[in-house]
N, C-alpha and C positions, 0 to 999 in steps of 0.2 A: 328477187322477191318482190311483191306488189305489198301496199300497203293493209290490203286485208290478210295477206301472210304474216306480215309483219305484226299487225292484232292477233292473231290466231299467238303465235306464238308468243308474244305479251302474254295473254287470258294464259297461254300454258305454264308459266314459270310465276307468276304473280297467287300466291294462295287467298283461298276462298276470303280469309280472314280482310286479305288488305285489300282486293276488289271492294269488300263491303265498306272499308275505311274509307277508301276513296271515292265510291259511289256515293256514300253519304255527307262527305264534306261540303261544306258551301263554298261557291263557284271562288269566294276573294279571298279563300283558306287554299287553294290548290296551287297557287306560287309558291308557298311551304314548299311542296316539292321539287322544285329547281335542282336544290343541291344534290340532293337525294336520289329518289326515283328517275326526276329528269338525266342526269350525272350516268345512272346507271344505263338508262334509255340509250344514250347516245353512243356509251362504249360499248355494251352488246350489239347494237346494231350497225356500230360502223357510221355514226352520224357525221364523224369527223375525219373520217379519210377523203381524201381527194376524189369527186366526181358524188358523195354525197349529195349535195346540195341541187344538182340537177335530176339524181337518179330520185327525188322527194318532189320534187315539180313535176317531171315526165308521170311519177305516180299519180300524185295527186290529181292533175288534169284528164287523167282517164277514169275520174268516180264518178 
């Protein structure tokens, strides 16, 4: 998956409601999320299995 799949599919499972929560919070309010949403982040998308951490460099370097 690329990192704009990877959005694509965030925007799909995130409801309208908590996009708007999140889009409206101030920037030093969104560490809030670490435990939370971030926690969630990482285990749906397999942040934390082996060969993560390159396959999010190799992404990232192609935006």
């Amino acid at each position: 998956m690329t990192v704009g799949e990877d959005v694509d599919r965030l925007m799909a499972i995130l409801s309208g409601e908590e996009k708007l929560m999140i889009a409206l919070m101030p920037e030093d309010d969104l560490i809030d999320l670490h435990f939370s949403l971030g926690l969630a982040i990482r285990n749906a998308f397999g942040l934390h299995e082996p060969g993560s951490k390159e396959r999010a460099r190799n992404n990232l370097s192609n935006l």
